[in-house]
C-alpha positions as CSV (number, residue, x, y, z in Angstrom):
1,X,0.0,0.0,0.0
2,X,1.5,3.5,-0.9
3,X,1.9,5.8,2.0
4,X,2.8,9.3,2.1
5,X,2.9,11.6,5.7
6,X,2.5,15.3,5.0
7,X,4.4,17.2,7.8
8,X,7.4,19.3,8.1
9,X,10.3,16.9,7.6
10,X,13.6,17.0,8.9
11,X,17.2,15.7,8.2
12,X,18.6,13.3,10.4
13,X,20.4,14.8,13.2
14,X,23.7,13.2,12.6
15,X,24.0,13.1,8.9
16,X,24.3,15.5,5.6
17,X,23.1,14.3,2.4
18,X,25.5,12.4,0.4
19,X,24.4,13.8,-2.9
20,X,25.7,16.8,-1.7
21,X,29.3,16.5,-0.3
22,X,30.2,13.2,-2.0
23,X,31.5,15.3,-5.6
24,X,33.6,17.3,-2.7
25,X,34.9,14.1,-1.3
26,X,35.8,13.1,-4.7
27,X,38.0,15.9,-5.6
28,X,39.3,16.3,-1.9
29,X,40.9,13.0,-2.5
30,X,42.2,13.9,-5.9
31,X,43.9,17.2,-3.9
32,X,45.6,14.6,-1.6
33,X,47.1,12.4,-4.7
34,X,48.4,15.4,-6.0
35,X,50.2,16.0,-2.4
36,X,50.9,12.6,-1.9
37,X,52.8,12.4,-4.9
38,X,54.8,15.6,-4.2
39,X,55.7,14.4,-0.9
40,X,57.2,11.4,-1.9
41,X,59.0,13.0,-4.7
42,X,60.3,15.3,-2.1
43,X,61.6,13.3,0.6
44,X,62.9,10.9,-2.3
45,X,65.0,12.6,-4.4
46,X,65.5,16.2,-2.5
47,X,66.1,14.7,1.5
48,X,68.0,11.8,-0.4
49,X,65.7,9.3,2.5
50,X,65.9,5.6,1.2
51,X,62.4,4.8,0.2
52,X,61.0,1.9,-1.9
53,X,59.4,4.3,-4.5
54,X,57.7,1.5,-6.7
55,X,55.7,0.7,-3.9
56,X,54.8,3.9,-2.3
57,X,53.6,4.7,-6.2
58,X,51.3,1.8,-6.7
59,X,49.4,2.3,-3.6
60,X,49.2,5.9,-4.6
61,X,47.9,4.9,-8.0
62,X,45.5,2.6,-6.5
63,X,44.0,5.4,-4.3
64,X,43.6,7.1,-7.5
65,X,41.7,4.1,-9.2
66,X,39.5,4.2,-6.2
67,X,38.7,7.7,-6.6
68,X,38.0,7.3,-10.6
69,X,35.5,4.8,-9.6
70,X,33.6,6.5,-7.1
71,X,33.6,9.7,-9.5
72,X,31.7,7.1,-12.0
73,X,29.7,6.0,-8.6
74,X,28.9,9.0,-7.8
75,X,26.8,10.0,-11.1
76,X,24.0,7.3,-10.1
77,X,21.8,8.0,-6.9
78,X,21.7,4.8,-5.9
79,X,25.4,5.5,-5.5
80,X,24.8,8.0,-2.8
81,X,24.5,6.9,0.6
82,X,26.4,7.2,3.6
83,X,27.9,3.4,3.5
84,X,29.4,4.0,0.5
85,X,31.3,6.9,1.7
86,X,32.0,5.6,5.2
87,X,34.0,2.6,3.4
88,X,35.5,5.1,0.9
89,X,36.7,7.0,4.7
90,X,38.0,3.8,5.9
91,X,39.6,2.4,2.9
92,X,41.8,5.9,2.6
93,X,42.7,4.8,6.6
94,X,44.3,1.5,5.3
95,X,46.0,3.2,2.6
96,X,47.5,5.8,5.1
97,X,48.9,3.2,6.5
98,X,49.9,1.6,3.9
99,X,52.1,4.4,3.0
100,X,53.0,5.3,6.5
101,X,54.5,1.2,6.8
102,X,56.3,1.7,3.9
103,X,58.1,4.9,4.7
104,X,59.3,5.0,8.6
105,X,55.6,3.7,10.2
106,X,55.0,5.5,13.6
107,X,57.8,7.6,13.5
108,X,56.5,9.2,10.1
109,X,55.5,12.9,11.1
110,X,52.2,12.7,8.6
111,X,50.7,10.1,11.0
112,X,48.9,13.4,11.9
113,X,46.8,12.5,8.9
114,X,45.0,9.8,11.0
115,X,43.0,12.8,12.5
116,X,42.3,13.7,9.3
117,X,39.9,10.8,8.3
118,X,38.3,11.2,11.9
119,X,37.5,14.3,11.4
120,X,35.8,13.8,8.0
121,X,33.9,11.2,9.5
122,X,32.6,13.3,12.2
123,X,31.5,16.2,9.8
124,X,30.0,14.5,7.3
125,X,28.5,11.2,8.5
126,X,27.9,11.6,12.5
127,X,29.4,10.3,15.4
128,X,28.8,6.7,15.2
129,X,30.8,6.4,11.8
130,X,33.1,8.5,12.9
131,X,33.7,6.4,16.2
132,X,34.1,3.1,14.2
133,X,36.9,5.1,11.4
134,X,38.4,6.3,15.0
135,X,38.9,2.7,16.2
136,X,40.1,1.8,12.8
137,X,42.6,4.7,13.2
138,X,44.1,3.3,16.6
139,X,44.3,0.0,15.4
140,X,46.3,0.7,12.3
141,X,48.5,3.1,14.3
142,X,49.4,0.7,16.5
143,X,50.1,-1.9,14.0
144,X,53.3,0.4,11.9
145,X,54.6,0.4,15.6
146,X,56.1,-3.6,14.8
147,X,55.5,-3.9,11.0
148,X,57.2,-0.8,8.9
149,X,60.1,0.1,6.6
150,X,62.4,1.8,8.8
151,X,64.2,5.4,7.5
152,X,67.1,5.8,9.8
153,X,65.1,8.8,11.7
154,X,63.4,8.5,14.8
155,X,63.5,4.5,15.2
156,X,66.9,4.1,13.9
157,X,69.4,3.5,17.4
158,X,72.2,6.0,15.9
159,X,70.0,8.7,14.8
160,X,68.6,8.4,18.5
161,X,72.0,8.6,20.0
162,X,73.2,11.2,17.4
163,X,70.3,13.7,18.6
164,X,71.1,12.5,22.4
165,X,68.2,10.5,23.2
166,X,68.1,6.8,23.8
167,X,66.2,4.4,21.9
168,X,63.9,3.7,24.7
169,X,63.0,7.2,24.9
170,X,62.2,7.8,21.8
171,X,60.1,4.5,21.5
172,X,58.3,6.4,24.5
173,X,57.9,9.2,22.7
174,X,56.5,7.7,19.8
175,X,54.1,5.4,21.8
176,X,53.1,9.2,23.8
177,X,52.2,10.3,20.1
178,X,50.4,7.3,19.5
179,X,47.9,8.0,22.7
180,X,47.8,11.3,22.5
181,X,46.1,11.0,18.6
182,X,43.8,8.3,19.7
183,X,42.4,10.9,22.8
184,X,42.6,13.7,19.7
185,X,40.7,11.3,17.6
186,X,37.6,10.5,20.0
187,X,37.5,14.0,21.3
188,X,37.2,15.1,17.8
189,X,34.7,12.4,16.7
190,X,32.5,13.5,19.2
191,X,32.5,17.1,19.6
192,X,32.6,17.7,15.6
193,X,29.7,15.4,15.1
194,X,27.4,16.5,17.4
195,X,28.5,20.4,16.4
196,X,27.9,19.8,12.9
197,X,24.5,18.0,13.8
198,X,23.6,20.7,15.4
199,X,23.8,23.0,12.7
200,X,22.4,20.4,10.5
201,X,19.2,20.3,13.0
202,X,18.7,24.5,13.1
203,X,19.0,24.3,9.0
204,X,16.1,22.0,8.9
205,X,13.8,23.5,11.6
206,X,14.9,27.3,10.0
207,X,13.6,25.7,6.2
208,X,10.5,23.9,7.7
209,X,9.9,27.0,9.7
210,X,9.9,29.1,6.3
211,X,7.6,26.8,4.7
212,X,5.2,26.7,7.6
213,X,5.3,30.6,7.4
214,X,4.6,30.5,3.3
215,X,1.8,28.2,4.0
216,X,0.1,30.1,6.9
217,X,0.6,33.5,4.2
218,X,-1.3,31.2,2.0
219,X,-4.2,30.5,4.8
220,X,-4.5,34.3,5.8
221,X,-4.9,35.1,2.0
222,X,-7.8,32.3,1.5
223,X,-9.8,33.3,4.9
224,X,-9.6,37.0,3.9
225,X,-10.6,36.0,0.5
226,X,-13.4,33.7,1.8
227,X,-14.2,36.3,4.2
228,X,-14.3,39.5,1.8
229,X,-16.8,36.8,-0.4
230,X,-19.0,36.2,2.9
231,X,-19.7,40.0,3.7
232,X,-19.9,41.2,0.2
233,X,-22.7,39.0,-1.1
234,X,-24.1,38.6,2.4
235,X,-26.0,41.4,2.1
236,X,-27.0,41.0,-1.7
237,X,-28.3,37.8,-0.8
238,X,-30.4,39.5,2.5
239,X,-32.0,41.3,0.0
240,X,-32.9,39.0,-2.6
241,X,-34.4,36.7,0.5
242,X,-36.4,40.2,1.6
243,X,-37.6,40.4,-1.4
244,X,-38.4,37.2,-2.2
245,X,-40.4,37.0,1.1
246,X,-42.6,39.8,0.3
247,X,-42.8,38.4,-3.6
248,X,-44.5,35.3,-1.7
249,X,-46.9,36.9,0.6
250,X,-48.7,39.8,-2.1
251,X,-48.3,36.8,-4.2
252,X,-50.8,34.7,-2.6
253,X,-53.3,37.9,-2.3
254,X,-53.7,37.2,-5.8
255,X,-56.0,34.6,-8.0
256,X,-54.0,32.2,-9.6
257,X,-50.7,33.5,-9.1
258,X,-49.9,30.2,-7.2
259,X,-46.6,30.0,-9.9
260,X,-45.7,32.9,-8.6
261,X,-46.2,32.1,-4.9
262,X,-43.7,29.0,-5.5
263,X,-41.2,30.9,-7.8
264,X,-40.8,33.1,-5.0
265,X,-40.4,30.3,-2.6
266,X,-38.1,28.8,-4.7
267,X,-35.8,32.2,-4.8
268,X,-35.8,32.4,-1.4
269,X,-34.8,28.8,-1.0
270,X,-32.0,28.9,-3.5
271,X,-30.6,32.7,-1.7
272,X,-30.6,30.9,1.9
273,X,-28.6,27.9,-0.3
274,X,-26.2,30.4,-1.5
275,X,-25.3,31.6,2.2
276,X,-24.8,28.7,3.6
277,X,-22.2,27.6,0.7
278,X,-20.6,31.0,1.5
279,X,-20.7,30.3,5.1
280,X,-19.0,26.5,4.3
281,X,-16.8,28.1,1.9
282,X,-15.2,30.5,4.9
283,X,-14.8,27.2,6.7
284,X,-13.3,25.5,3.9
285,X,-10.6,28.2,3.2
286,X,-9.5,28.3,6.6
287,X,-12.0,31.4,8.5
288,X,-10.9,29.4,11.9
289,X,-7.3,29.6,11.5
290,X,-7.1,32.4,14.6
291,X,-9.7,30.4,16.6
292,X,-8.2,29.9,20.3
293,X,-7.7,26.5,22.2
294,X,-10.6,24.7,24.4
295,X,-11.6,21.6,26.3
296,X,-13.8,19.9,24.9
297,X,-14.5,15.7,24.7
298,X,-14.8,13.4,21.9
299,X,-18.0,12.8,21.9
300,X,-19.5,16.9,21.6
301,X,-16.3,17.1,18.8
302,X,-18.1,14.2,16.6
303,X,-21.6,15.6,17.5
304,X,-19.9,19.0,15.7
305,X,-18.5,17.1,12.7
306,X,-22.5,15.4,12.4
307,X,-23.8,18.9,12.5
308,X,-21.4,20.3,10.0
309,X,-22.1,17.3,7.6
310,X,-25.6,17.3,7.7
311,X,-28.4,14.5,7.8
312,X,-27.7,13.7,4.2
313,X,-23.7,13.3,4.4
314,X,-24.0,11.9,7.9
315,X,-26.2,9.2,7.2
316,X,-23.2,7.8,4.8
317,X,-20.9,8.1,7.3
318,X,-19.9,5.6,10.2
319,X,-18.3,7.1,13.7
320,X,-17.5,5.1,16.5
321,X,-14.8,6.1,19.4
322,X,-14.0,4.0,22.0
323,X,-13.6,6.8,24.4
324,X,-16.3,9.3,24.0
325,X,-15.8,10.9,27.3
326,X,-11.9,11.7,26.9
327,X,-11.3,15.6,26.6
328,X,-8.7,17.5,24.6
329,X,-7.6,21.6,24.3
330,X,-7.8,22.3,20.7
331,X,-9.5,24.6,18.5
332,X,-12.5,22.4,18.1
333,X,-14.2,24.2,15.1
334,X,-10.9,24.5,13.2
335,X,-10.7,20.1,14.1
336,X,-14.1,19.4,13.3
337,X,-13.6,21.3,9.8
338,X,-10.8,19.6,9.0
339,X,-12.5,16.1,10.0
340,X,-15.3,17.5,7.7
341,X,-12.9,18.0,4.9
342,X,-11.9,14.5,5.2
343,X,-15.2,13.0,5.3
344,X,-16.4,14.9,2.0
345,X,-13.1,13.9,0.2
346,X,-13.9,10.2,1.4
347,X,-17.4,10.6,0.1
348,X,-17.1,11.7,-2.8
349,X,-14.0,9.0,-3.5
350,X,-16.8,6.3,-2.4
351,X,-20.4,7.3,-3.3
352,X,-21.9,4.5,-1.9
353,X,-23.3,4.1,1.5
354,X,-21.8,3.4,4.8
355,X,-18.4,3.1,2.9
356,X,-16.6,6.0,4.9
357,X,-15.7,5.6,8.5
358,X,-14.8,8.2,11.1
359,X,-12.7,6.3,14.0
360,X,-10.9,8.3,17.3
361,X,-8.4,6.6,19.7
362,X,-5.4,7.4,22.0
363,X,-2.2,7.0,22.0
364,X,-0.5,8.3,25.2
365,X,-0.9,12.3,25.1
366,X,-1.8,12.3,21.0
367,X,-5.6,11.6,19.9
368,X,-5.8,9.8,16.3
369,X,-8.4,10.1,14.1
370,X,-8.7,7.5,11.3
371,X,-10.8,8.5,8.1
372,X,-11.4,5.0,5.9
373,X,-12.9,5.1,2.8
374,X,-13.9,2.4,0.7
375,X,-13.4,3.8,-2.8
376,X,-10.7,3.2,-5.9
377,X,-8.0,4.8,-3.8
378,X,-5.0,6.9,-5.4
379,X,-2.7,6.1,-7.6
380,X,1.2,6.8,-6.7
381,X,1.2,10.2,-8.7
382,X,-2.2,11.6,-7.7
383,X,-0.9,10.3,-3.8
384,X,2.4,12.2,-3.9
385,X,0.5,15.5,-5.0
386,X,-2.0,14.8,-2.0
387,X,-1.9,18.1,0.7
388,X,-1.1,20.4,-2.2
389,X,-3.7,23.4,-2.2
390,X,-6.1,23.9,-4.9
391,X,-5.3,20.1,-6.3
392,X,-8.0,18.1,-6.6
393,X,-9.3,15.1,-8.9
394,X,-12.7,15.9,-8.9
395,X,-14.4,17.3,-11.5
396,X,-15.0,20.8,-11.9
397,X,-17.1,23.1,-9.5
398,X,-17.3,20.6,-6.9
399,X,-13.9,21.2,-4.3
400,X,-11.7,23.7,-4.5
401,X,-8.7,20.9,-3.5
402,X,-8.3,22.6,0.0
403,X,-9.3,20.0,2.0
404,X,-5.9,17.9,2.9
405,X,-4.0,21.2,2.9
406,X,-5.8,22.6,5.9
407,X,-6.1,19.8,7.5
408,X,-2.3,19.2,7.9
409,X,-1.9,22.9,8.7
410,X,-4.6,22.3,11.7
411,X,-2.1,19.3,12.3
412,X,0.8,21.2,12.3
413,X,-0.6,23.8,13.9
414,X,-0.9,21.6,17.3
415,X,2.1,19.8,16.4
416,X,0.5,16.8,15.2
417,X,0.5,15.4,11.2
418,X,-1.6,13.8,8.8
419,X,-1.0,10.6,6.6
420,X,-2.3,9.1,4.1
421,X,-2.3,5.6,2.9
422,X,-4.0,4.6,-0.1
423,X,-3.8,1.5,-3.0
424,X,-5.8,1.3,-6.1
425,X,-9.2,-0.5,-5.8
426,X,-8.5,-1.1,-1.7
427,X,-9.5,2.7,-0.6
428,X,-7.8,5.7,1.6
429,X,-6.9,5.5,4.7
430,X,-6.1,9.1,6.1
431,X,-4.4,9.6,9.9
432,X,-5.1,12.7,11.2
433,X,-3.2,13.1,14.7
434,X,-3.0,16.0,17.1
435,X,-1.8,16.7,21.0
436,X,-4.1,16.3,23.6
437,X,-2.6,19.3,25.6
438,X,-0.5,20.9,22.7
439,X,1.4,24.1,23.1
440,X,0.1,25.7,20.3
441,X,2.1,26.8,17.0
442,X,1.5,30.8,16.0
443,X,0.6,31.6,12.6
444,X,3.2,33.9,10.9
């Protein structure tokens, strides 16, 4: 079944998204060839240090085979996810190390470059990544400590002697350098990652805020709109009703004007018609978007929605709560419109009777109100554009495709949502879920 929830939503807290920063990553690594190479060609042929060139070049080639293929990697979305770029992370480590065992192991200076990784971790794919690459670090560390290609520097017994130190000493120094990057390594992982969540976190509340403020611009617009409507032709529509009234009465003072009598009934009828839909049509667009919060139960709610919907709609309709008596703070007319909206978009999906259902139940301080319809249910496209204002599927005249689009701003409004669920020929099921006690979200 296809299932779509229309609220605000937000990045994970400890990640950024790969599509993003993976092209960076890509020529980051193509930035550290470039050095890698230089370095080597430096401490090879200017410093005149005895290194095993062919090798420190083919694991600097493969590095670059590996980057050539995530460049290709990287052009496909499926490409893009944060496994693939936590291996890419941890498969630099092992080359670092590579290189590091092949030129002098721990007593390398560029061993620095451990931190390095860490720290990419941290920032780009959270703290638990970045813990794992930081183990990883430690590990290899420690293992150039008894398996590396020594230079004659810092491990080599004459150089130590030369430079007055003893071997053991600088052994101790080297194993000092080794702790003191691991403690640099998970004080990093840590502190960058939750930073850069952080920041992550404000930059999705800060857009989700902006679009919350764009759609309550679009709500103040409809209610004036639906408003300016109300009181413009409300008093047209008084005095077509007046008129029609007194049309009746000298009309039945009259011999055979009996045609006339009923035409003037029939005006009347069709002018208090007119304000009602004016009146529903200030409901629809969202009149009760200032309305403030009260208690009220279930039960008095539903008996609202009933009234709204009238004997005809009603009668098609099934409600049933299995806590009647259970009270809420909410802006009950601005709830019991949107349940409305539901229930009319569910009858109209299924025109047949008893095949929408109105349901209420709790779930510790959030009250859930299921809307089932029995109809042909949406298709994936039509289900995706579902919430958007004026889109609707039915035909012309009859919605003006408001209905999901205030509901979830009633929803967001006390920090609740809406979904939907829906499959073709099985019906909609739409989940409409608000606080009990909410602290209430102002309208921009």
């Amino acid at each position: 079944m296809s299932a779509i929830t229309i609220e605000p939503r937000l990045e994970p807290a400890g990640l950024a998204h790969p599509a993003v920063w993976l092209p960076w990553l890509v020529r980051m690594r193509w930035a550290a060839i470039v050095g890698q190479v230089l370095t080597v060609a430096v401490a090879k042929w200017a410093l005149d240090l005895p290194l095993d060139v062919g090798w420190l070049f083919a694991i600097i080639v493969s590095t670059a085979a590996s980057n050539v293929l995530l460049a290709a990697f990287v052009r496909r979305l499926a490409a893009r996810t944060n496994t693939v770029a936590a291996t890419v992370v941890a498969l630099d480590v092992l080359l670092l190390t590579t290189l590091l065992g092949l030129s002098g192991g721990a007593a390398n200076p560029f061993t620095v470059l451990y931190l390095v990784h860490v720290s990419l971790a941290a920032l780009l794919l959270g703290f638990r990544w970045s813990l794992l690459i930081a183990v990883l670090c430690a590990a290899c560390y420690a293992t150039i400590f008894a398996v590396h290609a020594p230079l004659g520097l810092g491990d080599d017994p004459m150089h130590a002697a030369h430079m007055g130190h003893s071997v053991g000493s600088i052994r101790l120094h080297l194993q000092g350098m080794w702790i003191a990057t691991v403690t640099a390594a998970l004080i990093l992982s840590y502190f960058v990652a939750r930073t850069a969540a952080a920041l992550r976190t404000r930059d999705a509340q800060l857009r989700a805020l902006e679009r919350t403020a764009a759609r309550n611009e679009k709500l103040v617009a409809l209610s004036a709109l639906a408003a300016g409507a109300a009181h413009e032709l409300g008093s047209p529509l008084g005095t077509i009703a007046v008129a029609a009234s007194e049309l009746d009465r000298v009309a039945r003072t009259i011999p055979g004007a009996d045609g006339l009598a009923e035409d003037a009934r029939l005006i009347r009828e069709q002018a208090e018609r007119c304000r009602e839909i004016l009146a529903r049509m200030s409901g629809d667009a969202g009149a009760d978007i200032g309305e403030g919060l009260v208690e009220i139960d279930l039960a008095t709610l539903f008996a609202t929605v009933r009234d709204r919907l009238g004997p005809g709609e009603s009668s098609r309709v099934s409600i049933a709560c299995a806590s009647p008596d259970a009270r809420l703070r909410t802006p009950a007319v601005a709830v019991a419109q949107a349940l409305v909206n539901l229930l009319r978009n569910g009858l109209a999906a299924a025109p047949g009777p008893s095949s929408v259902s109105l349901a209420a139940s709790l779930s510790g301080d959030d009250v859930c109100f299921e809307v089932l319809d029995k109809g042909d249910g949406m298709t994936p496209e039509i289900l995706a554009r579902a919430g958007e204002p004026f889109f609707s599927t039915r035909t012309a005249g009859s919605g003006m495709g408001l209905g999901l689009f205030l509901a979830r701003a009633v929803a967001e409004r006390l920090g609740g949502r809406l979904a939907l669920e829906s499959q073709r020929g099985l019906g909609t099921r739409v989940v409409l879920t608000v606080r009990r006690n909410p602290v209430e979200r102002k309208t921009a």
